[in-house]
N, C-alpha and C positions, 0 to 999 in steps of 0.2 A: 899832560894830564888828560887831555881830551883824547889823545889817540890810545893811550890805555883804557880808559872806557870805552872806545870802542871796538879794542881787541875783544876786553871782557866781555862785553853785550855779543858778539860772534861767536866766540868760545864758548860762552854758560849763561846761553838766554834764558830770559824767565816764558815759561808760557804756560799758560793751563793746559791746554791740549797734549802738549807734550806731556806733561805731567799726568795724566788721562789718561793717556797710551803708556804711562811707564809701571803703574800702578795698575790697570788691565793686565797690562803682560806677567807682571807680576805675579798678581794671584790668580789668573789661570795657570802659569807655575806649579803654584802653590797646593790647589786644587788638584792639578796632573799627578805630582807625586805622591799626594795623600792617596788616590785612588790607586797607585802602583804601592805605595805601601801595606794598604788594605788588602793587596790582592796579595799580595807573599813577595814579590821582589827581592832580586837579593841585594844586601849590604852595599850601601855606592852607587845606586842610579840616582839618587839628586844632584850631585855637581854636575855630570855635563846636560842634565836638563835645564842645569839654572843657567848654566855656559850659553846656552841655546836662548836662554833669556835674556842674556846681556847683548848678546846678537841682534836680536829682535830690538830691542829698546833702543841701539846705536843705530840700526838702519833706517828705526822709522821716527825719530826722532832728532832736534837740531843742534849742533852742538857736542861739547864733551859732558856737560853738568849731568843729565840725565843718564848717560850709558857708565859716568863714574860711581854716581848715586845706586844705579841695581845694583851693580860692584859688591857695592858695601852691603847690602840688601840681602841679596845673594849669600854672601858669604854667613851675615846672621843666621838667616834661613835656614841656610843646612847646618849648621851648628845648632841652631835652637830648636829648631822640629823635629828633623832627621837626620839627626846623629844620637847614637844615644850615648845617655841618660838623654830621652826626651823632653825636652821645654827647660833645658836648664843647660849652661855651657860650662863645655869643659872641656878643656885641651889638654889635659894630662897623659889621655890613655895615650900609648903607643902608636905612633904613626899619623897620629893625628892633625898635631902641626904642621906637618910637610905635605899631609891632604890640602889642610885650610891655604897653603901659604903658596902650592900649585893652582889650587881654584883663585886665587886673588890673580896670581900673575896672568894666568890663561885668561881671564876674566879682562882684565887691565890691557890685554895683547889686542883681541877683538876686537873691546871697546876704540881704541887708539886706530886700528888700521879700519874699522869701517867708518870710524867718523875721519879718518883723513881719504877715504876712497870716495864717501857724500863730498867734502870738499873739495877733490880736486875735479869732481863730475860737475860743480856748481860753476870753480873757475872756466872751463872747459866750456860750460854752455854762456857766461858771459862773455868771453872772447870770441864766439862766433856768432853771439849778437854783436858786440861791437865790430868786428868786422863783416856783417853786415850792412850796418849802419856805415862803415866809412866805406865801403862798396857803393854804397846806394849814392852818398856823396859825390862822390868821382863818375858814376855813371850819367848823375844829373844835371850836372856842373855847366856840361855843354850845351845839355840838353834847353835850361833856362836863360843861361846867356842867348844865344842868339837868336832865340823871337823878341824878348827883350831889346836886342840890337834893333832889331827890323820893327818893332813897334814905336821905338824911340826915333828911328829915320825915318818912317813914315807920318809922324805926327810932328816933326820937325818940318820935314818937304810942305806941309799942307800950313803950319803956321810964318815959314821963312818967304812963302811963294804964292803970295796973293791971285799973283796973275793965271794961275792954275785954273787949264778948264773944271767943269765940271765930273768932266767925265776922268780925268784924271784925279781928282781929289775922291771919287766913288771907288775907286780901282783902290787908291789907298787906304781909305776905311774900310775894305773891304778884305786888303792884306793884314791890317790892322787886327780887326775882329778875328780873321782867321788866327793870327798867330798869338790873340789874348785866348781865342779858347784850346788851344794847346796848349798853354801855360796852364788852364786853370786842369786839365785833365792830367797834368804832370804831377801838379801840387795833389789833387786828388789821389792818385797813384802812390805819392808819399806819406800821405796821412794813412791810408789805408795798411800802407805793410812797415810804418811803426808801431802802427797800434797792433797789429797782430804781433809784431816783436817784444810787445811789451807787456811784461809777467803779471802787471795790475790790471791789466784788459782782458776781456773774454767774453768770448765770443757769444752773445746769444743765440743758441738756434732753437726756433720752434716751427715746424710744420708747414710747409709753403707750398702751392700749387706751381709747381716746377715750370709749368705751361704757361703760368701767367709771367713769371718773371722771365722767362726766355722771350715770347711774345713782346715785353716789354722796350729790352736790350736791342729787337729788331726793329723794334716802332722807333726807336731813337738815330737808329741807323740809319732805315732808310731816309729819313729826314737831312742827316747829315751829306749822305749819299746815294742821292736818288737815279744816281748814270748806273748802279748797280744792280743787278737782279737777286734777289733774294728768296730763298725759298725756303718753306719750315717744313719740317716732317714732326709731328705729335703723334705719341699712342693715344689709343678709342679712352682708354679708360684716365680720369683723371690720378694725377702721381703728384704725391704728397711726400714730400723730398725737407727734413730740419736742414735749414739752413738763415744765416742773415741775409735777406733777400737783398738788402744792397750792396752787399758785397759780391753777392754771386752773380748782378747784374754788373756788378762793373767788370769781372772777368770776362763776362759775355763780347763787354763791350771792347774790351781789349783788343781780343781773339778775333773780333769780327774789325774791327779797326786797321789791325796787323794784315789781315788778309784783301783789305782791298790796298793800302798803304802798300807793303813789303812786296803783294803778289806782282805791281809794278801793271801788268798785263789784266788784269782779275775783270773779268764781266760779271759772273755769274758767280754765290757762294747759296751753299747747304748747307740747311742750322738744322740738327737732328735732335731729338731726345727720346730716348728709348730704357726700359729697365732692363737690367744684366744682372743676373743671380744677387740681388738684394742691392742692386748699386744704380742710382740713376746717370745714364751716360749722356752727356752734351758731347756733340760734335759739329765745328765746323772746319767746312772743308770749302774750297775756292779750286778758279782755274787759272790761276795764274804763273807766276817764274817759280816757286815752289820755295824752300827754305834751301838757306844758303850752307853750305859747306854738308858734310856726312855725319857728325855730331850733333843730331838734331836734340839730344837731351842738353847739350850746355848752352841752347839757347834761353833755358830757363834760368841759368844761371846771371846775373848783374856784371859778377867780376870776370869772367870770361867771355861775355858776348861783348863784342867787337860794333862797332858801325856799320852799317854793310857802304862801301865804297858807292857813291853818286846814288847815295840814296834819293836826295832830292836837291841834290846840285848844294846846299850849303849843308850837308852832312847832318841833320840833327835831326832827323826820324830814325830814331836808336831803339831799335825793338825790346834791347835790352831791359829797361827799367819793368816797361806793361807786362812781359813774361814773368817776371822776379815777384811780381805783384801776384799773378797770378798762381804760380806755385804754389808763393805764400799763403793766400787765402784758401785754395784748396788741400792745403795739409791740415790748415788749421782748422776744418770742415773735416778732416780726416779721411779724407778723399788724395788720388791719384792722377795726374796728368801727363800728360803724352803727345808727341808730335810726330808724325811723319809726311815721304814725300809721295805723293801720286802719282800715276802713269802721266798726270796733265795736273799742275798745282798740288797743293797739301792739305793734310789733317790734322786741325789740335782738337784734343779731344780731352775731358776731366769727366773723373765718376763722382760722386756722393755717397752716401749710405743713404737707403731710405729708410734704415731704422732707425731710430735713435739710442745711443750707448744708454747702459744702464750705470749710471754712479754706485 
């Protein structure tokens, strides 16, 4: 009983909105023909204007209840207004039922394949969220077992092993801390591109000074990594770029991450930001081993990027997840991103819009 109501609640949901839009479409319809009757038309342009309405009302609409409803709508319509005897029905004259009874079917045909073509667009985009999701899975898997291993040995060695100098129980809290705050940047990294994956979330952007939150992402870095030389490049004028500035700051941080981590060799990185025909561009670039392999766009991908071999001797600096994150948050900013290699190290680089969409 329960899985039949909840066939019915998918098929012929109740909603007022839809019903809003089905009743709008409607009588500008209705409205449309009257002014092409008033203008001399000939005999027969209302069915496939109505045709053109049941279209409308299936594509923007959920479900079959509403696109079967103008159906019926429809069909009164041109029977009852324009057809004549006007405002009165009648199927008698000649040729008329095989009118009314091709507009129902055409009508029924429409309605039927564009709500199964919404449907099978909707299955389509939750199979590539959940295979996302179990992407993400399998790429993190390793990633959090084995600092977990290595926090759990180290705080073991230090409570099994009394006699431990000083300076060896510092070394372990110290491996310690390191490998809790990778955990917590992983976890970070997941929370971030579920919730972009997730159809109830959205994104607020409003207005942020681009230069502050860049500035920010490198205040943080050099802290983490002060053996690094870091350099900024800002335009004179300030740029006022919608975006969720923490989220844009954790791409930063990513990217800037990756490239002293990945670059292996990396002394020096350039954090740029500059405006490009309506688009605010971040770039940084490093001089180090450069990105691995000639497909540098499926590094953004989760399920196709790989470990890079002796990454850090126990394999679990996986650039794959922070890339995945970062796609993710700049699509969903409606923005673009990019990587390539340089004559000496590489560039990842993301736009913005610095206008904001108009709803």
């Amino acid at each position: 009983m329960r899985f039949d109501k909840l066939i019915t609640a998918k098929l012929f949901p109740i909603s007022r909105r839809d019903l809003l839009v089905t009743a709008g479409i409607l009588l500008c319809t209705i409205a449309v023909c009257s002014v092409l009757r008033l203008a001399g038309s000939i005999q027969g342009f209302a069915p496939p204007v109505f045709v053109l309405a049941v279209l409308l009302v299936s594509r923007f609409t959920t479900g079959y209840l509403y696109g079967f409803l103008s159906v019926v709508l429809s069909v009164v319509c041109v029977n009852l207004i324009f057809t004549y005897p006007y405002w009165a029905f009648n199927l008698t004259i000649s040729g008329y039922p095989l009118t009314f009874f091709v507009l129902m079917t055409v009508s029924i045909i429409t309605c039927s394949l564009t709500a199964q073509a919404k449907e099978q667009a909707r299955l389509l985009a939750e199979n590539e969220r959940e295979k996302m999701r179990a992407n993400l899975l399998r790429s993190v898997s390793h990633d959090i077992r084995t600092p977990l291993t290595s926090i759990v040995g180290s705080t073991s060695a230090i409570l099994e092993n009394p006699g431990l100098s000083d300076q060896e129980k510092q070394e372990l809290l110290e491996n310690t801390r390191e490998e809790a705050q990778w955990l917590i940047r992983v976890v970070e990294n997941l929370l971030s591109i579920t919730r972009i994956g997730d159809e109830q979330a959205r994104i607020t952007k409003e207005p942020e000074a681009a230069e502050e939150v860049l500035g920010e992402a490198v205040r943080k870095f050099r802290r983490r990594f002060p053996a690094i030389t870091v350099s900024v490049s800002i335009p004179d004028a300030l740029l006022l770029v919608p975006m969720d500035p923490i989220l844009i700051e954790q791409v930063l941080a990513n990217l800037l991450e990756n490239a002293a981590v990945h670059g292996k060799t990396t002394t020096d990185i350039h954090v740029s930001l500059q405006e490009e025909d309506g688009f605010a561009r971040f770039s940084v670039q490093d001089n180090g081993q450069g990105l691995p392999g000639k497909n540098a766009a499926g590094l953004f991908d989760a399920s196709t990027t790989p470990p890079r071999p002796n990454a850090d001797g126990d394999g679990k600096r996986n650039m794959g997840l922070g890339l995945s994150v970062c796609r993710a948050i700049v699509r969903a900013h409606g923005g673009t991103i990019d990587a390539k290699n340089l004559p000496q190290g590489a560039e990842v680089s993301f736009c913005l819009p610095v206008y904001q969409e108009e709803l």
